[in-house]
C-alpha distance (Angstrom), angle and dihedral (degrees) to the residues before:
residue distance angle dihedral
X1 . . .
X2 3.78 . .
X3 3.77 118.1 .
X4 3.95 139.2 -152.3
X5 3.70 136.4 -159.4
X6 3.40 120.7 -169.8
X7 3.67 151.7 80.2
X8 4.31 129.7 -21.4
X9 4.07 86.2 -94.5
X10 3.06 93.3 67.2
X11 4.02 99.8 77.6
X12 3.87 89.5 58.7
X13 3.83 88.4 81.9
X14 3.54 89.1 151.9
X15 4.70 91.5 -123.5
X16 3.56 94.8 38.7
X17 4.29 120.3 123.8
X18 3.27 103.7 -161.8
X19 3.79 108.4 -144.2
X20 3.43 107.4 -169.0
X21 4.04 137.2 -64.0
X22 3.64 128.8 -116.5
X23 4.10 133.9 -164.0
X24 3.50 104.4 -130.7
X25 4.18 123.1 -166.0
X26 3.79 125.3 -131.5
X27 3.69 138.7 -172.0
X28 3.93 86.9 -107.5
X29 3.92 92.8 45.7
X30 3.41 135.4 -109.5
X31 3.94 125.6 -6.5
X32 3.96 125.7 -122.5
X33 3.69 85.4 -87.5
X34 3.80 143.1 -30.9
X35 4.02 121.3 -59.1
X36 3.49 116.0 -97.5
X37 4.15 109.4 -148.4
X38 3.95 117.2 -168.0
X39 4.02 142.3 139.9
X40 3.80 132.7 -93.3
X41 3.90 104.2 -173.1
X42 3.71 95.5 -26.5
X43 4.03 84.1 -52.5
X44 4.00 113.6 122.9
X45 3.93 122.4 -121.0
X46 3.90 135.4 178.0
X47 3.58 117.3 -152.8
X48 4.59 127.5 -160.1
X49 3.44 118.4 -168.5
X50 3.69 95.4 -150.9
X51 4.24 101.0 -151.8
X52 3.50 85.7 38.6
X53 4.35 132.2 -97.9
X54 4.45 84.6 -68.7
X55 3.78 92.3 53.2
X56 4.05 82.0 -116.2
X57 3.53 111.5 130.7
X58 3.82 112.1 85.8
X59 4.04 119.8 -138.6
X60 3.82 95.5 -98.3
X61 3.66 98.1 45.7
X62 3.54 99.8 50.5
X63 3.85 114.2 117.6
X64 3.76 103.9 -116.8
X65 3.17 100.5 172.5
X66 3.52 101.4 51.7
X67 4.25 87.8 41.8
X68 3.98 86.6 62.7
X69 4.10 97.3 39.1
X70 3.52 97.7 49.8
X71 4.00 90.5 51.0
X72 3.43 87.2 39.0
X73 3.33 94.2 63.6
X74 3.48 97.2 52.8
X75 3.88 94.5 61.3
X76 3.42 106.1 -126.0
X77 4.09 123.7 -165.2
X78 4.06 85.6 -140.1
X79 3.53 149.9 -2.6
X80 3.72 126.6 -135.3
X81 3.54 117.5 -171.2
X82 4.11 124.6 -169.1
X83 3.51 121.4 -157.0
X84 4.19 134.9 168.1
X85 3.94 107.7 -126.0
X86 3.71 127.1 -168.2
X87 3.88 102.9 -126.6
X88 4.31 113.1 -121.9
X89 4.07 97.1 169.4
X90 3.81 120.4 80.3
X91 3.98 89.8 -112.3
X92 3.29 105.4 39.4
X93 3.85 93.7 87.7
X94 3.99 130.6 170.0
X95 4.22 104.4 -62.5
X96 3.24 97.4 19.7
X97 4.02 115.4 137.9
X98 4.27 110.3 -137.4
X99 4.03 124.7 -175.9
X100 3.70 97.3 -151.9
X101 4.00 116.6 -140.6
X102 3.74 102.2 -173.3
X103 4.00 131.3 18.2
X104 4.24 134.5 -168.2
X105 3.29 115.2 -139.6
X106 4.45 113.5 -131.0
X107 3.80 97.8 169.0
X108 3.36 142.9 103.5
X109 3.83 155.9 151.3
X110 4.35 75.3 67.6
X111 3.72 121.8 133.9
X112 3.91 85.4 -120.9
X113 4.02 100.9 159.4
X114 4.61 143.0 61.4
X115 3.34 81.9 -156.9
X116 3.94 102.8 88.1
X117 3.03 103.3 106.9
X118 4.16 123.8 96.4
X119 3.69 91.4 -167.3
X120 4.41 88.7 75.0
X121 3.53 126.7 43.5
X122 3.77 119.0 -94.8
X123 3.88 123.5 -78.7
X124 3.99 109.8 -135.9
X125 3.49 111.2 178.7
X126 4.17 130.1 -168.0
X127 4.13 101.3 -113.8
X128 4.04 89.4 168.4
X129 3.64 79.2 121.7
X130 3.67 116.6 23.3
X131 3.42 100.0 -167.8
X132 3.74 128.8 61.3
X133 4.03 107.2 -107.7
X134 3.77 90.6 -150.4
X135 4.21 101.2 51.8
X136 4.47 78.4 48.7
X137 3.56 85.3 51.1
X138 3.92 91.3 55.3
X139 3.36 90.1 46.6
X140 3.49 103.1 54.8
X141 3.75 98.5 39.6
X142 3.72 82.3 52.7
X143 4.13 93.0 55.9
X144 4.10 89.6 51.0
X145 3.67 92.8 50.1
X146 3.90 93.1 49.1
X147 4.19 91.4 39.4
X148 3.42 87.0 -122.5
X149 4.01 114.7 151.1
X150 4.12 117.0 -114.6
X151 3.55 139.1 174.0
X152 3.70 113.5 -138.1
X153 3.93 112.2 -139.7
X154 3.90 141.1 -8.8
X155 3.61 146.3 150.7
X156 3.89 118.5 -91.3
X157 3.37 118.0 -154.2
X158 4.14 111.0 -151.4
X159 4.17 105.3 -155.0
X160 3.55 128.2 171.1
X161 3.59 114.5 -108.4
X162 3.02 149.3 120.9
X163 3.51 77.1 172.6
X164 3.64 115.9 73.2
X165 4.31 125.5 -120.2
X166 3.66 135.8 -78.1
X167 3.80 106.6 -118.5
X168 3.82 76.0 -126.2
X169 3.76 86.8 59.1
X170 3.78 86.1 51.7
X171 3.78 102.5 58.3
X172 3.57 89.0 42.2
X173 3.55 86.5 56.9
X174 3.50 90.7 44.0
X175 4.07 93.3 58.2
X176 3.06 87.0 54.8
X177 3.72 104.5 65.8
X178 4.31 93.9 -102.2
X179 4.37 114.5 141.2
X180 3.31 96.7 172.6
X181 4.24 139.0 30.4
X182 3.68 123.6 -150.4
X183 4.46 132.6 155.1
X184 3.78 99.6 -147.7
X185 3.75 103.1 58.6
X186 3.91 102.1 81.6
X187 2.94 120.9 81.2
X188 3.61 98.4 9.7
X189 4.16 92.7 67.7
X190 3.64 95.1 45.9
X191 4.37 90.9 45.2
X192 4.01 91.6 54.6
X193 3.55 86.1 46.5
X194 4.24 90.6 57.0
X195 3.64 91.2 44.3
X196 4.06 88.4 48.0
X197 3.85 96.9 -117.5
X198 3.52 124.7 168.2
X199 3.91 90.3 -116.4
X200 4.14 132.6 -170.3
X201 3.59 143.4 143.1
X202 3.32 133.9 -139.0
X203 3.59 101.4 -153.3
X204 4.11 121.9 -164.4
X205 3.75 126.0 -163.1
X206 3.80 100.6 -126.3
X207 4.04 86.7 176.5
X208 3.81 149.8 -25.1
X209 3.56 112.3 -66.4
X210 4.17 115.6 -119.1
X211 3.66 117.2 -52.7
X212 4.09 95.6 0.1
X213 3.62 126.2 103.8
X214 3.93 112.0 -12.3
X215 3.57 91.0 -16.2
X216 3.76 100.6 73.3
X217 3.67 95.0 120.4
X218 4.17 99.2 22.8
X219 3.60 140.0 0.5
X220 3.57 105.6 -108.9
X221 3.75 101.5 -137.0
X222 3.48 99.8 165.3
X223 4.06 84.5 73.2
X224 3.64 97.9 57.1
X225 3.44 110.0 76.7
X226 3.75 87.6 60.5
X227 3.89 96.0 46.5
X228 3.69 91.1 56.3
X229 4.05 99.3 39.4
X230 4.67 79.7 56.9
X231 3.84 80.9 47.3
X232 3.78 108.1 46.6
X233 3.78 96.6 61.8
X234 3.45 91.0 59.8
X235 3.86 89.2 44.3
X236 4.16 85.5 43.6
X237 4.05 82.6 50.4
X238 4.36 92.3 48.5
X239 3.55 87.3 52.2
X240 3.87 102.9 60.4
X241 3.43 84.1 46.7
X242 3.33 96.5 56.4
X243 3.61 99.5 41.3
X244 3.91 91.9 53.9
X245 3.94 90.7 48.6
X246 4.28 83.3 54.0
X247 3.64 89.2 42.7
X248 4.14 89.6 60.0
């Protein structure tokens, strides 16, 4: 089984028969919403939306923990997830699609760890590389074979939200080696990597990041919806790809 997290869009993969969805209960609660189970070429895929099927759970709210378990527990070959990013270096420009290899971690007050419990010994776990090289593999293979435009590599930057950056916040991300800024990646990246899932994102730029590009005075926001609507189908189109590739 190959699973998803990400937004709504993301079950209008354009071959995918939906079979049904189901709520499924964790040790940390309930996830962001219930699993949705369904077909691509006779292949079998889970899909998350991760702020729920209303678009209602915020970025630090959302149940990580219980996101991760309940696909965990399922057994999935890999894990895609899709995330909007606010673009910080010169290329990565509004629509763009990015595979992440790294990420920095500006969160807190998250539940962002299995290992809270001080009756079991503690979990340390080799994040060097946060994201597993062979699901990035998949996906990029999967982008060539469906001519669909990729950038290979770059530093995500997980901050808090929801609100978005300072442009202050942005050159100090900047210095410190960040191309791209996102809410959603911490904890999630470092959770599949406890639970020893096959963990990447595809990461899309829904819009320059504050005080880069257009955005030098203001984020334009009312822009983004658009951006990422252009985006998603070749996201959608990635995703098959991938899925068959998995599936073989």
């Amino acid at each position: 089984m190959f699973a998803i997290i990400g937004g709504t869009g993301m079950t209008q993969l354009s071959c995918l028969e939906i079979s049904h969805r189901e709520i499924v209960r964790t040790p940390y609660g309930e996830p962001s919403s219930p699993l949705t189970f369904g077909r691509i070429k006779k292949l079998d895929i889970v899909f998350l939306a991760r702020h729920g099927y209303g678009n209602t759970i915020p970025p630090h709210l959302v149940n990580y923990r219980a996101n991760l378990w309940a696909i965990h527990s399922l057994n999935p070959t890999r894990v895609v997830s899709v995330a909007s990013v606010g673009g910080i270096r010169a290329d990565l420009t509004p629509g763009k699609i990015v595979i992440p290899d790294q990420i920095v971690d500006h969160t807190y007050g998250r539940e962002f760890t299995y290992s809270d419990n001080t009756d079991k010994p503690v979990t340390h776990i080799d994040f060097t590389k946060p994201y597993s090289e062979i699901t990035r593999g998949y996906i990029l293979k999967a982008a060539k074979l469906e001519n669909q435009e990729i950038i290979d590599g770059g530093v995500y930057a997980a901050t808090q939200g929801p609100r978005l950056e300072t442009a202050a916040e942005i050159n100090m991300l900047e210095r410190e080696g960040v191309d791209m800024v996102g809410m959603t990646g911490m904890p999630e990246s470092a959770l599949a990597k406890e639970l020893g899932l096959h963990y990447a994102t595809i990461a899309v730029v829904a819009n320059y990041a504050a005080g880069r590009g257009t955005n030098t005075h203001a984020v334009r926001l009312e822009d983004v919806h658009d951006i990422l609507e252009k985006a998603m189908v070749g996201v959608r189109t990635i995703l098959e790809g991938v899925v068959e590739l998995d599936g073989y």
